[in-house]
Structure formats: structure tokens, C-alpha cells
C-alpha positions, 0 to 999 in steps of 0.5 A: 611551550617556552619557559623564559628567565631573564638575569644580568640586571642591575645597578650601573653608573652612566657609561657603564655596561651590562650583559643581560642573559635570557635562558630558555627551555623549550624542545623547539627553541632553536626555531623561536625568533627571540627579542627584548623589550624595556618599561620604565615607570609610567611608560608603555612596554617598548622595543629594544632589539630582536633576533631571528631564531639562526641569528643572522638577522637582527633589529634594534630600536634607533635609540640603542643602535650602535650601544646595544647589541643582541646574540644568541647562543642556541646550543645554550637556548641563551639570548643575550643583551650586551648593553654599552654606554649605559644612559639614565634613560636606559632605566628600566625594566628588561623583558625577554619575549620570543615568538615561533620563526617567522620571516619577520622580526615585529617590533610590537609586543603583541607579537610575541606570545611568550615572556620572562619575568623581567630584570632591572636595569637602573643606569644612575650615579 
């Protein structure tokens, strides 16, 4: 039902910033809560940050709060990643998921039923 295509990754130096773009197609977009998700090599798929479906209820993971800040623009069927501060650690892999509305914004990625394809994010000098 929802087809998602994430861009914006690449190659940043540390301290550095980047905007990841998550485009969706789907009749019923706007009722989806969306999140983004990270795996770096050898490590298992994390959670980053989650957005409810009218964006005014947000999460992110302790280890991206106050750097990483999560948007949506529904007329667009946009999500976006603003990531600040880059860090090596920040490496990785970045997926867009989402999920049909609900009241809750889970961190697991077994909650979301549909996935983009991923782009890189390599934070290094």
C-alpha cells in the first residue's frame, strides 16, 4: 500500500549536518505514523526517531535527541531527518518505515509493516 524511497545520504565530516528525505506514495499516507531506523555493519537494525501520522507527536532515541530532529510535510508525503552534529558513531545505514496510525509511536522494527531501501550515512574525516 505504501511505497517509500529514502535520499539525502552521504559522506560528512563530524560535526557536520545532513537532511534525509523519505518520499511516499500511497492513497492514505497521511494516516500513516512514519519512523527512521539505522544499521551499521555487524549491528542489529535500531531505532532513531518516530512521527505520528498529523506530526505533533514525535520520539527519538537518547543517543539522537537534541541533534536529530524528525518532520513531515503530508502535502508533499515527505518525512524528513535533520540530522545536526554528526558523529562517527552516526554511521550507517538509514531506513524509512512506517506503519498504519495508531496511538502509539513503537521503537521496534517489527512494528512497522513498510520499508525504504535505505541511504548511507558515513560520518568521517
Amino acid at each position: 500500500q505504501v511505497q517509500l524511497v529514502e535520499s539525502g545520504g552521504g559522506l560528512v565530516q563530524p560535526g557536520g549536518s545532513l537532511r534525509l528525505s523519505c518520499a511516499a506514495s500511497g492513497r492514505t499516507f497521511s494516516t500513516y505514523d512514519m519512523g527512521w531506523f539505522r544499521q551499521a555493519p555487524g549491528k542489529e537494525r535500531m531505532f532513531v526517531a518516530a512521527i505520528n501520522w498529523g506530526g505533533g507527536r514525535k520520539v527519538s532515541s537518547d543517543s539522537v535527541t537534541g541533534r536529530f530532529t524528525i518532520s513531515r510535510d503530508s502535502a508533499k508525503n515527505t518525512v524528513y531527518l535533520q540530522m545536526n552534529s554528526l558523529k562517527p558513531e552516526d554511521t550507517a545505514v538509514y531506513y524509512c518505515a512506517a506503519k498504519q496510525a495508531g496511538a502509539r509511536l513503537p521503537r521496534l522494527p517489527g512494528e512497522y509493516g513498510y520499508w525504504g531501501q535505505g541511504t548511507q550515512v558515513t560520518v568521517s574525516s
